[in-house]
MARTORKE-632908 format. One line per field, with one value per residue (C-alpha): residue number from 1; residue in one letter; x, y, z. Coordinates in nm, 3 decimals, decimal comma, padded with zeros to 5 digits. Last residue first. Example, Ala and Ser with C-alpha at 12.3 -4.5 7.8 and 13.67 -1.06 7.14 Angstrom:
% MARTORKE-632908
seq = 2  1 $
type = s  a $
c1 = 01,367  01,230 $
c2 = -00,106  -00,450 $
c3 = 00,714  00,780 $
END
This chain:
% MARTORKE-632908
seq = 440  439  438  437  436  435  434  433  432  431  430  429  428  427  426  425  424  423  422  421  420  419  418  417  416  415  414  413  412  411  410  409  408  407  406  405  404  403  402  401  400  399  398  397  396  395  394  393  392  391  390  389  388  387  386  385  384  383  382  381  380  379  378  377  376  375  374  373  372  371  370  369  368  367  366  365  364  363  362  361  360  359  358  357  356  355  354  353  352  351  350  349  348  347  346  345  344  343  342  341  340  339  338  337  336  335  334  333  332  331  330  329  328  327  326  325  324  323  322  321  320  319  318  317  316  315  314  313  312  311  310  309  308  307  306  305  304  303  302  301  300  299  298  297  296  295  294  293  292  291  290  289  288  287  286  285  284  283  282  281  280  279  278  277  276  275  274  273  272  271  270  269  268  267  266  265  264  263  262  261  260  259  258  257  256  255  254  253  252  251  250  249  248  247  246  245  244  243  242  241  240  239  238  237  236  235  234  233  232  231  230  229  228  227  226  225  224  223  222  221  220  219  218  217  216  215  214  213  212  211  210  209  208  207  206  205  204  203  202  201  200  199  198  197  196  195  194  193  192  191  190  189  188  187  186  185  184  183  182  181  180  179  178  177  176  175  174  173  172  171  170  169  168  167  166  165  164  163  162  161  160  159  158  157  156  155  154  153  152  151  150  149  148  147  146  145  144  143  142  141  140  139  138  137  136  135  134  133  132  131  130  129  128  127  126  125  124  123  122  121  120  119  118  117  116  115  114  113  112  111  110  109  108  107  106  105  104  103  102  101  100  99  98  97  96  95  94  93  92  91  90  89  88  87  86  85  84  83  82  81  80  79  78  77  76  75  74  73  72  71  70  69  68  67  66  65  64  63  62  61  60  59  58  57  56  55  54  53  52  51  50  49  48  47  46  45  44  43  42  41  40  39  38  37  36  35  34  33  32  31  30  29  28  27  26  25  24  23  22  21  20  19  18  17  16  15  14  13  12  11  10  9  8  7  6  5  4  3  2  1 $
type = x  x  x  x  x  x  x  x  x  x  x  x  x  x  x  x  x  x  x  x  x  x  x  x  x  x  x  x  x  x  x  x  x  x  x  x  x  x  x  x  x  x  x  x  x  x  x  x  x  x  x  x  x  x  x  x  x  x  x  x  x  x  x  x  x  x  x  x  x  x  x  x  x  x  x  x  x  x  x  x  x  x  x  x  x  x  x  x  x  x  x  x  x  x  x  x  x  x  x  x  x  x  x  x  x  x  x  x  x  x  x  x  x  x  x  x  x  x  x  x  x  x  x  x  x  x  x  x  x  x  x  x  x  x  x  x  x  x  x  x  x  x  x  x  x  x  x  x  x  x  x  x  x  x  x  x  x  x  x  x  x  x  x  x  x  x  x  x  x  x  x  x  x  x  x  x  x  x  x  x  x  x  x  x  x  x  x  x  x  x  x  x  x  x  x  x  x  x  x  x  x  x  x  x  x  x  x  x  x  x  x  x  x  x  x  x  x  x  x  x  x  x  x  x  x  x  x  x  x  x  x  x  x  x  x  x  x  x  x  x  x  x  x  x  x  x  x  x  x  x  x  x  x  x  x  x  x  x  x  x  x  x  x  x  x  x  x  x  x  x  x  x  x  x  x  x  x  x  x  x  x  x  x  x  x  x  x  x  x  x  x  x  x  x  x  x  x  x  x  x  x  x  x  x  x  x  x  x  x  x  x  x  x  x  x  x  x  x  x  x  x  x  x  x  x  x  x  x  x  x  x  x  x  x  x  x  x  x  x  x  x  x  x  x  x  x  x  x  x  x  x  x  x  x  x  x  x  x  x  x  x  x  x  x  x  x  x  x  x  x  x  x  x  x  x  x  x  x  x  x  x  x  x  x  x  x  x  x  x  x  x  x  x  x  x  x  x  x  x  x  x  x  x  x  x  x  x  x  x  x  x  x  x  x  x  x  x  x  x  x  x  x  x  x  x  x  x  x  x  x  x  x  x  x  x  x  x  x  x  x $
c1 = -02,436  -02,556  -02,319  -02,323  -02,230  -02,089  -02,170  -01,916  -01,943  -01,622  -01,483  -01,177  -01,353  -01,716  -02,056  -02,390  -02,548  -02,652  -02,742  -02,571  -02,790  -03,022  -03,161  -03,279  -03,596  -03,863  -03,658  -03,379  -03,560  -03,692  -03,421  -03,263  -03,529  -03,515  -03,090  -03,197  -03,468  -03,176  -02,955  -03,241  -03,332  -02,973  -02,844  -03,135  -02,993  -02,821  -02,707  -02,801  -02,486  -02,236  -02,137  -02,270  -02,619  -02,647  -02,575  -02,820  -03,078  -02,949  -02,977  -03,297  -03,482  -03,304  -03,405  -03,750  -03,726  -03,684  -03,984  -04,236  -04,129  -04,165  -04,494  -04,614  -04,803  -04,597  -04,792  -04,611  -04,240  -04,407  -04,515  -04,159  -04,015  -04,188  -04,122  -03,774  -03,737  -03,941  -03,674  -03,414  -03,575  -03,600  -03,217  -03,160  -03,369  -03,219  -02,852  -02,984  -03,089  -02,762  -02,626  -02,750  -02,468  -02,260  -02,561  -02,546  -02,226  -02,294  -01,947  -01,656  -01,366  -01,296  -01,588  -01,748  -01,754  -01,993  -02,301  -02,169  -02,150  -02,520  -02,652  -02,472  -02,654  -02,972  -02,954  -02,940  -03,188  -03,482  -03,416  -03,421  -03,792  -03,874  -03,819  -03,955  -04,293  -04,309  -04,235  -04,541  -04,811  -04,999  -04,858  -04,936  -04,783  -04,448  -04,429  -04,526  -04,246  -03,994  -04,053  -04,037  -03,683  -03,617  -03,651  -03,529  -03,223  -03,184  -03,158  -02,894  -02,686  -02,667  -02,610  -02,345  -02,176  -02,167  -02,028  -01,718  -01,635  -01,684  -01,463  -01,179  -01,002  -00,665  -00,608  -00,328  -00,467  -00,538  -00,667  -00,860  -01,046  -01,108  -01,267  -01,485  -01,585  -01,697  -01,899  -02,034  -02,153  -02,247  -02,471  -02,646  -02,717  -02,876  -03,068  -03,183  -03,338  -03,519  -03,657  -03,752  -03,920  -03,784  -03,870  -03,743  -03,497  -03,559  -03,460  -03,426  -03,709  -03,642  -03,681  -03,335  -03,243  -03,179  -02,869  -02,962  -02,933  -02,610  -02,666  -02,385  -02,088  -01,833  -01,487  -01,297  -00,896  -00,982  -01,112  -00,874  -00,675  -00,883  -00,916  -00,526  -00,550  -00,770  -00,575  -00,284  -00,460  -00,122  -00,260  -00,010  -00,125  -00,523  -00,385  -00,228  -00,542  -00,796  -00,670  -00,670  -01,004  -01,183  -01,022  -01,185  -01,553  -01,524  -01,416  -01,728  -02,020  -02,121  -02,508  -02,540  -02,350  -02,245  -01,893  -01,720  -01,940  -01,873  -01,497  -01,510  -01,686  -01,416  -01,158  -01,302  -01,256  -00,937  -00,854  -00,951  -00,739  -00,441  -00,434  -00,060  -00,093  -00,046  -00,300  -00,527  -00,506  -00,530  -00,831  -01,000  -00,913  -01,051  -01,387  -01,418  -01,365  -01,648  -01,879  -01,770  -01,869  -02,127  -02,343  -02,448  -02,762  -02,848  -02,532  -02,500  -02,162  -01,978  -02,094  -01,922  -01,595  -01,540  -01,614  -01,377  -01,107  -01,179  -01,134  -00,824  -00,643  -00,756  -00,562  -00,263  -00,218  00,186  00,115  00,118  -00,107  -00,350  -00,364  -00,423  -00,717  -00,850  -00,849  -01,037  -01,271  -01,334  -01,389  -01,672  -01,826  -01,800  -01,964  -02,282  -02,344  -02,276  -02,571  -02,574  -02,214  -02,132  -01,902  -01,732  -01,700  -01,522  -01,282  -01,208  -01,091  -00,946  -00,751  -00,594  -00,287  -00,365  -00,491  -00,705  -00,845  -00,926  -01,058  -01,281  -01,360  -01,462  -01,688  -01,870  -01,988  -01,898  -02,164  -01,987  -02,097  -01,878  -01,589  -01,600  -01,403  -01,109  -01,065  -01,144  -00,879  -00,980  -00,725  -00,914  -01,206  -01,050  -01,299  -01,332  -01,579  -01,827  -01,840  -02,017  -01,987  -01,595  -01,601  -01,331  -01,104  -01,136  -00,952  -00,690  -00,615  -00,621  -00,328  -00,139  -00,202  -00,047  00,259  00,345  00,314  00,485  00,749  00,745  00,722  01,041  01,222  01,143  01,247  01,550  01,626  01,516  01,794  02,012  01,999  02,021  02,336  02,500  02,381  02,526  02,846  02,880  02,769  03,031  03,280  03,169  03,222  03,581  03,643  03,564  03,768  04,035  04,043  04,009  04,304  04,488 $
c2 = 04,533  04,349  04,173  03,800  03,659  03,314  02,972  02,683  02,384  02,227  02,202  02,333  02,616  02,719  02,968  02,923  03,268  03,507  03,821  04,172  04,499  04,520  04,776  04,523  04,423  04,252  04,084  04,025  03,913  03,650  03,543  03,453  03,270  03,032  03,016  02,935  02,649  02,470  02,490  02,352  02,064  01,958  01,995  01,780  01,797  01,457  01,599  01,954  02,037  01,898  02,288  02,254  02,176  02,409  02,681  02,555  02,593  02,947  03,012  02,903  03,091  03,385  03,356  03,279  03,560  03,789  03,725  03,651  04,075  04,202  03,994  04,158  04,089  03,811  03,444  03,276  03,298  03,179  02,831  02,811  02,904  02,602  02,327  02,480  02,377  02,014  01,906  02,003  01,805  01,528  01,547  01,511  01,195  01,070  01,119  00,953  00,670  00,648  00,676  00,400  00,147  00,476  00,548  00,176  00,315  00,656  00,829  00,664  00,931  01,211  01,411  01,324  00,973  00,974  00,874  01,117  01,393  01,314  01,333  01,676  01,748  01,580  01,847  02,126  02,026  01,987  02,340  02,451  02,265  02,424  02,794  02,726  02,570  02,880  03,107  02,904  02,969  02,700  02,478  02,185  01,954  02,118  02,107  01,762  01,660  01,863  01,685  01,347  01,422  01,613  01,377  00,996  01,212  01,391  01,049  00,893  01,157  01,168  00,803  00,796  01,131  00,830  00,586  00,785  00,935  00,532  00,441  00,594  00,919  00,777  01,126  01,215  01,143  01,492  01,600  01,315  01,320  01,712  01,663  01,357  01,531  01,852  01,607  01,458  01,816  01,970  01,634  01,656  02,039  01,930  01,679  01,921  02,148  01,830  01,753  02,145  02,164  02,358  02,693  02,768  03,003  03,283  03,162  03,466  03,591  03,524  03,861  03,959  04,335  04,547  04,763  05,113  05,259  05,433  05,592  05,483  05,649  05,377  05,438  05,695  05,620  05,282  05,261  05,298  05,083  04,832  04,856  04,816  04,493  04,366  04,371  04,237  03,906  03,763  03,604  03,825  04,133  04,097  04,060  04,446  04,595  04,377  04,535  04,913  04,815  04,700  05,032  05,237  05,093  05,108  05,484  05,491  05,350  05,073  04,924  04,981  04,669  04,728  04,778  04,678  04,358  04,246  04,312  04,111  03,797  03,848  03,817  03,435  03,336  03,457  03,286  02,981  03,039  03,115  02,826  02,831  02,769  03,153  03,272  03,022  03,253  03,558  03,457  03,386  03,721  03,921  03,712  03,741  04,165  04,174  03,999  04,180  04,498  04,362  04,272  03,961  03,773  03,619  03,393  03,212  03,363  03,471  03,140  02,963  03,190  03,052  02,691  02,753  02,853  02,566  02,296  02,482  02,421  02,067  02,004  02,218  02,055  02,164  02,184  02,567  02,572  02,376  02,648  02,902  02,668  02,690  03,039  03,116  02,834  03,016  03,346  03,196  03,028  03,351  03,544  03,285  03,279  02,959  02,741  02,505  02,393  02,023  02,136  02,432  02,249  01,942  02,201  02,364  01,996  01,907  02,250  02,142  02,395  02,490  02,840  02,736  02,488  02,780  02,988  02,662  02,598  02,951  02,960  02,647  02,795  02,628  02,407  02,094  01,923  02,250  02,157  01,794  01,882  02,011  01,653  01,465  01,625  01,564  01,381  01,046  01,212  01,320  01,532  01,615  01,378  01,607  01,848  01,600  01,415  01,549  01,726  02,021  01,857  01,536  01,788  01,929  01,584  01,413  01,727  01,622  01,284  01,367  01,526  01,242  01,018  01,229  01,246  00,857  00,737  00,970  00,767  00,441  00,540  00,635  00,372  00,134  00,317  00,333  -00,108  -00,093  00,063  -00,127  -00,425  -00,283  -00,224  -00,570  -00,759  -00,551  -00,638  -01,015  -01,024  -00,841  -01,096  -01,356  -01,219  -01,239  -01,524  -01,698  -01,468  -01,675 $
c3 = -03,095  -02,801  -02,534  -02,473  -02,185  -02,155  -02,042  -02,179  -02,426  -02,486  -02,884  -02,748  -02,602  -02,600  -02,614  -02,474  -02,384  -02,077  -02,157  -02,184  -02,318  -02,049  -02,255  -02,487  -02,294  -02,526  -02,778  -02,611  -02,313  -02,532  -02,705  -02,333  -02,209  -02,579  -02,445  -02,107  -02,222  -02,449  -02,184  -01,931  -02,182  -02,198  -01,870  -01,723  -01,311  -01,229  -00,919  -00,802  -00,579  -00,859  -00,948  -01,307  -01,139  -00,887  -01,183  -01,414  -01,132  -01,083  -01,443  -01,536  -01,234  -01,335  -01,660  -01,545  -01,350  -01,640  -01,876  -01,577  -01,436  -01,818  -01,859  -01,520  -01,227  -01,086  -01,058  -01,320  -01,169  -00,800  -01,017  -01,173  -00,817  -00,681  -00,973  -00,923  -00,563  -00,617  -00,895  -00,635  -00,363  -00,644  -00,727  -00,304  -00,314  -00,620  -00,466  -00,071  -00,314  -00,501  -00,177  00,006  00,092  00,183  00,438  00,620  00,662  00,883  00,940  00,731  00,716  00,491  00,546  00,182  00,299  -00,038  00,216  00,435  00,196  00,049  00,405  00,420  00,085  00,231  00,509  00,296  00,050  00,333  00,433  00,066  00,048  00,377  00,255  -00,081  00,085  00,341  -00,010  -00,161  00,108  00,068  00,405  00,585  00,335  00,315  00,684  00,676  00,426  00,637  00,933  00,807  00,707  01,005  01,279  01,140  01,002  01,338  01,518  01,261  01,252  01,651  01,676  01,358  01,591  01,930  01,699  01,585  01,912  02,058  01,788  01,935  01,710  01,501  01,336  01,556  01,834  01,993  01,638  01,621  01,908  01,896  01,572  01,762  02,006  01,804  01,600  01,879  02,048  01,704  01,669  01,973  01,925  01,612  01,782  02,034  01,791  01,621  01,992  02,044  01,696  01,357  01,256  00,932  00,815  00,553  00,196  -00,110  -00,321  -00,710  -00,878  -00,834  -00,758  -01,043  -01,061  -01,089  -01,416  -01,578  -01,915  -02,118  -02,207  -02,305  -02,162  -02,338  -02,199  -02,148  -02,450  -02,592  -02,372  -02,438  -02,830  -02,830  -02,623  -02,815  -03,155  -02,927  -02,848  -02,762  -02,415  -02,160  -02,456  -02,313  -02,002  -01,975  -02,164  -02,006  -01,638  -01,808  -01,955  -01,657  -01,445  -01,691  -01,662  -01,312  -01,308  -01,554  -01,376  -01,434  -01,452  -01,790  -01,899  -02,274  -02,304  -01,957  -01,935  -02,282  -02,179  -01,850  -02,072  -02,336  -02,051  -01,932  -02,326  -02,329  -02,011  -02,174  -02,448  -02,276  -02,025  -01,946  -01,536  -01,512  -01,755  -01,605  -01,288  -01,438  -01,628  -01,328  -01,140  -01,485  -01,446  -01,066  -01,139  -01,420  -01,203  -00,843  -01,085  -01,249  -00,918  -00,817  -00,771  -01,116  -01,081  -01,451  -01,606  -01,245  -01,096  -01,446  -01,371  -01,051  -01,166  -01,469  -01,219  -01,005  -01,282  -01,365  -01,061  -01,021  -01,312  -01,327  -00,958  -00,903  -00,522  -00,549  -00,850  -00,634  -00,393  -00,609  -00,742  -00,367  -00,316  -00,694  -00,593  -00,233  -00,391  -00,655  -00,326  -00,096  -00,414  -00,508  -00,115  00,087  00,197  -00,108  00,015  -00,108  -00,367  -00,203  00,158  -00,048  -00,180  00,169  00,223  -00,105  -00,094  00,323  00,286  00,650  00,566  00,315  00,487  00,747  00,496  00,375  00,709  00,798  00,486  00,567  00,886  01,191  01,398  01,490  01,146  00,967  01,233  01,077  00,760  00,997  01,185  00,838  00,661  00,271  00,069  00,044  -00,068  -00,388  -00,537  -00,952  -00,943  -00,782  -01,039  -01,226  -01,616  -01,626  -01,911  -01,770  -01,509  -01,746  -02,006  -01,723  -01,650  -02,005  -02,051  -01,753  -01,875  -02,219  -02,092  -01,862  -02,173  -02,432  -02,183  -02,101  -02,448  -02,555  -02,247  -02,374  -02,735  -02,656  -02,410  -02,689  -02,941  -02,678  -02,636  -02,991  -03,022  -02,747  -02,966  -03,268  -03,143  -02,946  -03,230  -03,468  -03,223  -03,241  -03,613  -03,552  -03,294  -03,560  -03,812  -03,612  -03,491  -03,852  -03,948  -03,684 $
END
């Protein structure tokens, strides 16, 4: 009897012990999940950031191939990506951001700060920030825009990773604005005070309270500098070129299918014939085989340099919609024998790019003044920098061109101070980033 007993009281002490356990494990199970799910949301906002392209930040998969085609039918990028917008479609009007040389510096910085909203909304921290810092890199490197939609893109990124509990990356996007508000001579002062009232009330969202006190000082006194008329770029700007009849006709050809086939899908619910499919690969196919030669005997026929710009930047467009395809870019398969050569189609479209900059280099040299070759090649730096840190240049030599910016940017301090902000290499969380950089 005592026997008994003392073995149910061994096999009690088994039972407590193993229920024990079996918590303890749980325990531990479910303290390896959070610290795992908090850990890839942080891996995702840090791939967001050092990812090796812009490009890889795209999920292809997610893009709506029926809306994605209007742009191939003849829309504007811009109206797809407000209409993507519209629709809740970010990785579509996201795809139109990356592969969209044609948009202007301020409709793609808008349309990154419109899509990471949207990624907030679908609980993307990620994606989100990867488009804030995008929006805030064209606001760093653009040559062509002014300080007050620069100072105002920086503030509206900072907001944003302010709300997705980036603080010190939106500090670092609010020191740019500040710089700006200081030293840029081409504000006026209402401007100048409406900066600092915004830094003032972010400035204390992030804790930087020292800040924040100096900005609404100075809002109250804003800097009294003498205001000078914003500069225009040196760089000329692309006119179109004129193509032939047959290539004209292609491209109508192609607006047609593509049209077709949008249509097709939508009526199908996304299950468009293959005949609509075939019939745009026809099309792509026969304007390919027109323009490409096109554009390399246009560029041979020619000395004027600004002709050879304009047909160089031609030539990049349509390899960068090649370059979509090839990367099913649309959201659907369009040309295959392209997707088997896209690391080709990618070198081509890297040499175009090479060729660009070659061009404006040799255009840089020939301007009458030292002043006038000391500041377009800063431009020239920057906007190629730019193309490359938005994934439109790929494979562009980050390295060499950082370290030529920053050499381009000595210089002008040296010889033309009064511009008083340049364009430097600064960083967060041990992550490179462009920034401005405001004299003493």
């Amino acid at each position: 009897m005592q026997q008994a007993r003392v073995q149910k009281s061994h096999w009690g002490l088994i039972i407590i012990f193993g229920t024990a356990l079996i918590l303890a494990l749980i325990l531990i199970v479910a303290v390896g999940f959070l610290l795992y799910t908090r850990l890839a949301a942080r891996a995702e906002v840090t791939a967001a950031l050092v990812g090796t392209t812009a490009l890889n930040n795209l999920d292809t998969s997610q893009v709506d191939p029926a809306l994605a085609l209007t742009s191939l039918g003849g829309v504007p990028e811009s109206e797809v990506i407000t209409e993507a917008i519209d629709r809740a479609r970010p990785e579509t009007a996201l795809a139109a951001l990356l592969y969209g040389p044609t948009l202007s510096n301020k409709e793609s910085a808008g349309g990154f700060l419109q899509v990471a909203t949207a990624y907030v909304e679908r609980n993307q921290p990620g994606k989100a920030t990867f488009c804030y810092q995008m929006a805030g890199t064209i606001a760093t490197l653009a040559p062509d825009m002014s300080d007050t939609v620069r100072a105002d893109l920086f503030q509206q990124t900072a907001e944003g990773l302010i709300n997705i509990d980036e603080p010190a990356l939106a500090k670092f996007y609010l020191d740019q604005s500040f710089a700006l508000g200081l030293k840029s001579p081409y504000l006026q002062a209402a401007h100048r005070r409406r900066i600092f009232e915004r830094l003032h009330k972010n400035y204390l969202t992030v804790d930087e309270r020292v800040l924040a006190r100096e900005s609404l000082s100075l809002s109250a006194n804003p800097p009294n500098l003498t205001l000078v008329t914003e500069q225009q770029t040196l760089l000329p700007g692309s006119s179109p070129i004129a193509l032939t009849e047959e290539i004209q006709t292609a491209e109508a050809n192609r607006w047609l299918a593509a049209q077709q086939l949008a249509a097709d899908l939508v009526a199908r619910g996304g299950n468009a014939p293959q005949t609509s499919i075939d019939q745009l690969t026809e099309a792509l196919i026969i304007e390919d085989q027109l323009k490409l030669p096109f554009f390399r005997q246009e560029s041979e026929n020619t000395t004027q340099l600004s002709k050879k710009i304009d047909v160089t930047k031609a030539q990049i467009n349509w390899l960068t919609i090649k370059y979509r395809i090839a990367r099913r870019g649309y959201g659907l398969s369009l040309v295959p024998q392209w997707e088997t050569q896209a690391d080709q189609i990618r070198a081509d479209l890297t040499k175009t790019y090479e060729t660009l900059y070659a061009l404006y280099a040799d255009l840089v040299v020939a301007l009458p003044e030292v002043a006038q070759i000391d500041k377009a090649t800063e431009e020239r730096l920057r906007s190629e920098i730019l193309a490359g840190e938005l994934g439109r240049y790929p494979n562009y030599p980050e390295e060499q061109r950082r370290a030529q910016l920053i050499n381009a940017t000595d210089q002008l301090i040296k010889t033309q101070p009064e511009i008083n902000v340049f364009v430097g290499v600064g960083g967060v969380e041990n992550k490179k980033l462009y920034t401005l950089i405001a004299l003493d």
